[in-house]
C-alpha positions in Angstrom: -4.4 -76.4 7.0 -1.0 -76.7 5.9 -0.4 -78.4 2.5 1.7 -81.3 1.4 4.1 -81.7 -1.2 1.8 -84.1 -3.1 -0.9 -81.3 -3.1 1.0 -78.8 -3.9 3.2 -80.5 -6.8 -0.1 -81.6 -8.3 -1.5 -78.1 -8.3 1.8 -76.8 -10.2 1.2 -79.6 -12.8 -2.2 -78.6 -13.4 -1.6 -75.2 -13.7 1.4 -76.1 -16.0 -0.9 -78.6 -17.5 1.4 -81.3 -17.5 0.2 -83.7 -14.8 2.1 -86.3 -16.0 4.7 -85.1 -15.3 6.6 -84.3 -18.8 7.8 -81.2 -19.5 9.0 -80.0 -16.1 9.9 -82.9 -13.2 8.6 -83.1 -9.9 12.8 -82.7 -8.8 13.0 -78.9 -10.9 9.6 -78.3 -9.2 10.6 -78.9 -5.9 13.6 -77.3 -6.8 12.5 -74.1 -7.6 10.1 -74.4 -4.7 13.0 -74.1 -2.8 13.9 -71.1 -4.4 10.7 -69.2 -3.7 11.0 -69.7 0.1 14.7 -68.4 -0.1 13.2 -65.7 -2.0 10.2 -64.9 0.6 13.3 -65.0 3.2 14.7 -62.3 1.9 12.0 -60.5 1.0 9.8 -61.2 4.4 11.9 -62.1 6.7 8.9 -61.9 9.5 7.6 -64.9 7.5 9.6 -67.1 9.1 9.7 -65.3 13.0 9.9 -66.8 16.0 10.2 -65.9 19.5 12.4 -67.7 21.5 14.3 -67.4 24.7 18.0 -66.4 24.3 21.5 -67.3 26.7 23.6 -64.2 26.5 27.6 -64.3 26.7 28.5 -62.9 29.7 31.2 -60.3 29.7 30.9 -58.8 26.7 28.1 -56.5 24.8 28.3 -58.5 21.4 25.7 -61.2 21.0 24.4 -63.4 18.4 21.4 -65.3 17.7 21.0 -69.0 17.3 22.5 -70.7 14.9 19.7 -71.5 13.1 18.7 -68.0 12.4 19.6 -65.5 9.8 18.3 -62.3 10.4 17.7 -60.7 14.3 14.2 -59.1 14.2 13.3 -57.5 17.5 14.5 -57.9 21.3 11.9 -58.0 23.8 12.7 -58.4 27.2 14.8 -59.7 30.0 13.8 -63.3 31.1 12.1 -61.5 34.6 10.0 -59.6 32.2 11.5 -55.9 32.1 11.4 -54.7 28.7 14.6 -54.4 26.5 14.7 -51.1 24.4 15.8 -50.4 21.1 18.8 -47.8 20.6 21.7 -47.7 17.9 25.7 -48.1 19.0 25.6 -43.9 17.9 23.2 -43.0 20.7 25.3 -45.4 23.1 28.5 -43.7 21.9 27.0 -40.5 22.6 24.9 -40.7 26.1 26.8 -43.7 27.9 30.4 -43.8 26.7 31.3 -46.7 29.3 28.3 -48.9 27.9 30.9 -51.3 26.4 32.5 -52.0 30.0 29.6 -51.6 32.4 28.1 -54.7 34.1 25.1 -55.3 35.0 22.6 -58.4 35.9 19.7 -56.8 33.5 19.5 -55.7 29.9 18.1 -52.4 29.5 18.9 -51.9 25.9 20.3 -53.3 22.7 21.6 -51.7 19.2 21.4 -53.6 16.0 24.2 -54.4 13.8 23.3 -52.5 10.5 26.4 -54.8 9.0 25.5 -58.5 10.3 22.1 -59.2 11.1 22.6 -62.0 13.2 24.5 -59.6 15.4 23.8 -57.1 17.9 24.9 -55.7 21.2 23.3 -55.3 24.3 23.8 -52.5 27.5 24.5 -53.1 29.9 27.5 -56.1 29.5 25.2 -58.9 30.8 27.9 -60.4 34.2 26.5 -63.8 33.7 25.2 -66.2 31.4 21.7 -64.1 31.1 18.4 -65.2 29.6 16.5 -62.4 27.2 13.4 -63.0 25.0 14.7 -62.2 21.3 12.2 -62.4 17.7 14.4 -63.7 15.0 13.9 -65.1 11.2 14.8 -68.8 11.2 16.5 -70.3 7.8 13.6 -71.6 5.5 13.3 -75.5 6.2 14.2 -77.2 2.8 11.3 -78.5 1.1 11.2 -82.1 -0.7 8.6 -84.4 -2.3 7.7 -86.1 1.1 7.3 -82.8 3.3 3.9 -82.5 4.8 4.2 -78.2 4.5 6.2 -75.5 4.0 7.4 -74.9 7.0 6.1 -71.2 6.5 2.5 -70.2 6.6 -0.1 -71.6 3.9 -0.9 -67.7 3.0 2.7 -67.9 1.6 1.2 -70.6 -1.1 0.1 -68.1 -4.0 3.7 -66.5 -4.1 4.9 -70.2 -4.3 3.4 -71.1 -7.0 3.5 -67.8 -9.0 7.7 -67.9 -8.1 7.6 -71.7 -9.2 5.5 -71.2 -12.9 7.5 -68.1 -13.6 10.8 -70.5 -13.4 9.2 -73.3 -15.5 7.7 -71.0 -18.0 10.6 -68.8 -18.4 12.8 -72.3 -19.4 10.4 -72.7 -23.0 11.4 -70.6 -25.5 8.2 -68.8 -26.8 7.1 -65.6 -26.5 4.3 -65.7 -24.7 5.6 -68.4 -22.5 8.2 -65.6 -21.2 5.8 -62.9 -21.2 3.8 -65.1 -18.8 7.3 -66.5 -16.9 7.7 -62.2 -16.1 3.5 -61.8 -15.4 3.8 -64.6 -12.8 7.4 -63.2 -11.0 5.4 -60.1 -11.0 2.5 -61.5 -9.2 5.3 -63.1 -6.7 6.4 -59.6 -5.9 3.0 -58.3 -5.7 1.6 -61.1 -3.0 4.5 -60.4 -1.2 3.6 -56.6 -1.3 -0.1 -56.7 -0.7 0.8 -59.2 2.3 3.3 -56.3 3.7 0.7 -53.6 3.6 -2.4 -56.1 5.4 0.2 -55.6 8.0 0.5 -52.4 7.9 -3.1 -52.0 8.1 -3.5 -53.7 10.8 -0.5 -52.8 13.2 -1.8 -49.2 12.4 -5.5 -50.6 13.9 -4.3 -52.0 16.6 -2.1 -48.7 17.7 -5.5 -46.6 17.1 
């Protein structure tokens, strides 16, 4: 169930115990809310996948993904269904040297671009306008006090709120209050982490 901005700013204040709100507003709040999901972005980008069809330029093997992306994170087929496979430009170079020219009306691999991750380049050259199934990272949808989630998965919530009390705490100017500001950026990292290896669990189940 996906949670609101209402729900959520109200849990920060408790946990900050200052409901009111005082101390921090519910505009640094959602501020720093923001923040976190940058900060899960580029930390785990396959937080914010989606799979989406994909209009290649014809004529040439450079491609990009939509504009609303930031990070390419898998190519999966040609739009008839035959699978696209993953090479690098190296192992192009080497095996076919005229992959750069070539035409063809099918994609039968494609090389990242270790420099720009929105980029990438396909092989055959694609001779018309063709359609291929790409997985790509969208840009986090900004957050504000009226949003109804948070645009990424609700499992994503605990890092929130341990990125968002690590900002707030680390703005007082006791001790303890930044011992607890670096326990709770900490716990961000280590949600994050734990989350990364549940998935590694379980792709390695579901290959077994």
């Amino acid at each position: 169930m996906a949670i609101t901005a209402t729900v959520l700013l109200a849990d920060l204040g408790l946990a900050l115990v200052d409901t009111t709100p005082t101390v921090w507003s519910s505009a640094l709040k959602v501020r720093f809310i923001n923040e976190a999901l940058d900060a899960i972005a580029s930390v785990r980008p396959d937080a914010y996948a989606v799979t989406e069809d994909l209009t290649l330029t014809a004529s040439t093997p450079k491609q990009e993904i939509h504009a609303t992306g930031y990070r390419l994170l898998d190519v999966i087929m040609n739009d008839a269904g035959l699978p696209i496979k993953k090479t690098t430009r190296e192992d192009l170079n080497d095996t076919v040297p005229a992959w750069t020219t070539t035409e063809d009306d099918s994609i039968e691999s494609f090389a990242f671009d270790e420099e720009n991750p929105t980029i990438f380049w396909v092989q055959p050259v694609p001779d018309d306008a063709l359609v291929i199934v790409v997985t790509y990272a969208k840009e986090p949808v900004i957050f504000t006090n009226s949003s109804t989630d948070l645009g990424i998965s609700d499992i994503y919530i605990p890092a929130v709120k341990n990125y968002v009390l690590s900002k707030c705490l680390g703005m007082l100017t006791q001790g303890t209050d930044y011992q607890r500001s670096a326990q709770y950026m900490d716990d961000f990292y280590k949600v994050l982490g734990l989350k990364f290896q549940s998935d590694v669990t379980l792709k390695q189940v579901q290959e077994d």
